[in-house]
LODORO-135683 format. One record per residue (C-alpha): x, y, z. Coordinates in steps of 0.001 Angstrom, whole numbers. Layout:
<atoms>
+---------+---------+---------+
:      c1 :      c2 :      c3 :
+---------+---------+---------+
:       X :       Y :       Z :
...
+---------+---------+---------+
</atoms>
This chain:
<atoms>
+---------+---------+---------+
:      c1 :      c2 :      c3 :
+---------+---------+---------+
:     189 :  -12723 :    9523 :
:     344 :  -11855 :    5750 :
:    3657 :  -12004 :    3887 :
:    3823 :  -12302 :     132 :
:    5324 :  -10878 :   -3013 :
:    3257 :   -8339 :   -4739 :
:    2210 :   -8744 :   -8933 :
:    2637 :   -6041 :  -11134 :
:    -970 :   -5381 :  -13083 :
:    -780 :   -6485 :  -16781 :
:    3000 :   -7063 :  -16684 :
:    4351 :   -6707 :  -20593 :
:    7902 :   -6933 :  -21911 :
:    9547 :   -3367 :  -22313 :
:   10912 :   -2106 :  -25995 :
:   14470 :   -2252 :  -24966 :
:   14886 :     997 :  -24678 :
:   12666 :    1711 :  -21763 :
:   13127 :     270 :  -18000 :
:   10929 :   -2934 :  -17109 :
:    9015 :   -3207 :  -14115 :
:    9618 :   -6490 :  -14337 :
:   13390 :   -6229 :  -12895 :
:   11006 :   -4385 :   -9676 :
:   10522 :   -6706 :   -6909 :
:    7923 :   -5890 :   -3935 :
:    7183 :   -7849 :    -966 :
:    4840 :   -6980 :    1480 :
:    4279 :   -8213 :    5062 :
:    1405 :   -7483 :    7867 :
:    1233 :   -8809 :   10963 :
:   -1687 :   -8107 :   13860 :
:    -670 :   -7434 :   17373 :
:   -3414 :   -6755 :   19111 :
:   -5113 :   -3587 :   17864 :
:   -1750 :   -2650 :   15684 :
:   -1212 :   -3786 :   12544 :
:    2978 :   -3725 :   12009 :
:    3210 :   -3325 :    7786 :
:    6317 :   -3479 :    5949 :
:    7029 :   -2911 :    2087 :
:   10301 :   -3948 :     819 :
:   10472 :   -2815 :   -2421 :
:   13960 :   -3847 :   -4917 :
:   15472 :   -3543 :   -8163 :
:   16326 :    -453 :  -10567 :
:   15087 :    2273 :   -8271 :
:   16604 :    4945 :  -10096 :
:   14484 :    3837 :  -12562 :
:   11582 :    5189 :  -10114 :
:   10344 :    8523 :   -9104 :
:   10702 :    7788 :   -5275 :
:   10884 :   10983 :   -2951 :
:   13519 :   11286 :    -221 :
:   12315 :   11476 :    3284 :
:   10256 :   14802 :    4371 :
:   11705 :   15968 :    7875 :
:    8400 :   16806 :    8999 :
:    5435 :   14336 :    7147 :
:    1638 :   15160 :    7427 :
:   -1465 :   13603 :    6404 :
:   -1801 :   13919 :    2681 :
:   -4630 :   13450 :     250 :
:   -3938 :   11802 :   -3359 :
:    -815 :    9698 :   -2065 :
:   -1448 :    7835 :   -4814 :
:    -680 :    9582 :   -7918 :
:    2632 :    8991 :   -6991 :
:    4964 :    5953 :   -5555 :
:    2591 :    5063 :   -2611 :
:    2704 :    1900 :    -631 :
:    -948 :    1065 :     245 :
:   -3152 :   -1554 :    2386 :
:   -6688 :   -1770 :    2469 :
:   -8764 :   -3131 :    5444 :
:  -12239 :   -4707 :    6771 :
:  -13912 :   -6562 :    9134 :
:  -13940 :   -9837 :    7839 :
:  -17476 :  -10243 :    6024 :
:  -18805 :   -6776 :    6616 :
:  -18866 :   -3974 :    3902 :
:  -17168 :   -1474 :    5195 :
:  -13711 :    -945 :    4731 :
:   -9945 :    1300 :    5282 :
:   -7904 :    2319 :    2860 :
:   -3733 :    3828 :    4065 :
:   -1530 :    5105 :    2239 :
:    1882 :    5595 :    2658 :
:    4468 :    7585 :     833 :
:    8174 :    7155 :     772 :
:    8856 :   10654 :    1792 :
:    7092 :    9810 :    4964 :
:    3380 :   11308 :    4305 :
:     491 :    9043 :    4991 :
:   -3699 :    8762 :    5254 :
:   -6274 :    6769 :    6541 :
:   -9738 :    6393 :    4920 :
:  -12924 :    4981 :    5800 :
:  -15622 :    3862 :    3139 :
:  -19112 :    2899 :    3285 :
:  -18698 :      75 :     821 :
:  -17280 :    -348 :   -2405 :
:  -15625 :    2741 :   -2890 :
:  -18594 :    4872 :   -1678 :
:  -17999 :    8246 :     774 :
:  -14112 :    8302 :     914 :
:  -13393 :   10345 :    4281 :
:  -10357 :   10589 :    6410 :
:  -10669 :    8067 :    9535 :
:  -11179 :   10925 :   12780 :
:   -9587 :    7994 :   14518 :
:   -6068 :    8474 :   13458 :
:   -4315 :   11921 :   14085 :
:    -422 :   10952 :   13674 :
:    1473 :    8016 :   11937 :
:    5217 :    7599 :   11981 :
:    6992 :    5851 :    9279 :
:   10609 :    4144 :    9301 :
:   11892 :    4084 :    5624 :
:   15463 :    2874 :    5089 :
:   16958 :    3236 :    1177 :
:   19656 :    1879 :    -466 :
:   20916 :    1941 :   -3909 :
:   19008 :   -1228 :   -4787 :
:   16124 :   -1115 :   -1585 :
:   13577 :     968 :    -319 :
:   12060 :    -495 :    3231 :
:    9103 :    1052 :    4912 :
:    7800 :     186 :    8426 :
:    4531 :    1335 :    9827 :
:    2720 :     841 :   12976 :
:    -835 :    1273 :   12571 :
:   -2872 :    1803 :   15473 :
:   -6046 :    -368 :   13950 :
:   -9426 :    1981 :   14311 :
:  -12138 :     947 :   17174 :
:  -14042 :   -1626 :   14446 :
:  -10646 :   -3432 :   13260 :
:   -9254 :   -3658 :   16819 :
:  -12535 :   -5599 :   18291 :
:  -12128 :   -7584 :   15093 :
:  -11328 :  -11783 :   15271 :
:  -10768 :  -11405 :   11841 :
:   -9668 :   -9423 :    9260 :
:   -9600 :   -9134 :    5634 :
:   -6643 :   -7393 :    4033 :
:   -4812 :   -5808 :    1083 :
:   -1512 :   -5023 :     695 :
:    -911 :   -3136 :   -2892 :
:    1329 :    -291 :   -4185 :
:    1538 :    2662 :   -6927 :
:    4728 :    3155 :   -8747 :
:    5640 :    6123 :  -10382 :
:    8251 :    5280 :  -13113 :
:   11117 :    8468 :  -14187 :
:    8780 :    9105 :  -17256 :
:    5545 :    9724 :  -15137 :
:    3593 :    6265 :  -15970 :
:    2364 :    4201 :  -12763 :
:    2441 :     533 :  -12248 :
:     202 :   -1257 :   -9754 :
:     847 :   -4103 :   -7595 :
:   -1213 :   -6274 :   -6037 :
:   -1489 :   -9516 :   -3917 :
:   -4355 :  -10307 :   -6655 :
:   -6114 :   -8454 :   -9916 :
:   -9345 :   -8486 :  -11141 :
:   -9919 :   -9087 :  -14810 :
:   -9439 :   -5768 :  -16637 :
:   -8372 :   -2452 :  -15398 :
:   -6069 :   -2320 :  -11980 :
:   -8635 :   -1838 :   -9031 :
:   -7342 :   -2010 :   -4998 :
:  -10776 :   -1972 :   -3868 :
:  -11662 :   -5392 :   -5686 :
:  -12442 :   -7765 :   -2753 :
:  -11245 :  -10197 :   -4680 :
:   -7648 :  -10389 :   -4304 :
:   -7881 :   -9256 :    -905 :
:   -7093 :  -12021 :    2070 :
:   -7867 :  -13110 :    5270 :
:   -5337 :  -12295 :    8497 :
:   -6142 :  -12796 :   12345 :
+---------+---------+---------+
</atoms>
């Protein structure tokens, strides 16, 4: 089991004028069962300070999630290079991706056809559940390395990025770095 709060990348004090992500509060939770992986995002604060979706009646498998308010985790076999990538809008669309290695040959993962999503939104919460059926090489898996990050798309069209961890610089998911280990 993972549960923490996520940091915002390069968190600065807002002119006064303009919302903060600072007053934006995300915590994030995974926990293994067997070859599922139960994720929840609970994400608090301002939100109408955000550019957050309502729910889609009918969601699908979307590319580029992530231009937008997109809760995310990323996935390996502990030690191997290989690794997942999902992403999972509010509105209820979602992907799975496989790469090689460090952000080499981004595909969908074949293995996954359907994902349902429970999001629940208040004035002050968003809460989204998943159940993710964890691909043949996670699933054999004793152990697991894992990210659990987020895009946020602010009312003016600039993104923050959360993490459990940042590298030095620019924001980047992929970074093994910040990434932990879960059984």
């Amino acid at each position: 089991m993972l549960a923490a709060e996520l940091q915002c990348h390069g968190l600065q004090p807002a002119p006064p004028d303009q919302p903060q992500a600072s007053a934006l509060r995300i915590s994030a939770r995974a926990e293994r069962h067997g070859p599922e992986l139960r994720l929840s995002y609970i994400l608090s604060g301002p939100l109408e300070q955000l550019r957050v979706p309502p729910p889609e009646p009918q969601p699908q498998r979307r590319d580029g999630l992530w231009h937008h308010t997109c809760l995310e985790a990323f996935l390996a076999v502990a030690g191997r290079e290989p690794y997942w990538e999902l992403n999972l809008a509010p509105a209820g669309h979602w992907n799975l991706y496989r790469l090689d290695g460090y952000r080499r040959n981004l595909r969908p993962e074949p293995a996954l056809q359907a994902l349902a999503l429970e999001v629940e939104r208040s004035a002050c919460n968003l809460q989204l559940r998943a159940r993710l059926p964890l691909p043949p090489a996670l699933a054999e898996a004793t152990e697991l390395e894992l990210a659990l990050t987020a895009v946020l798309e602010h009312g003016d069209g600039a993104l923050s990025y959360w993490a459990l961890a940042h590298p030095p610089g620019e924001p980047d998911f992929h970074w093994r770095g910040g990434w932990r280990h879960c059984r």
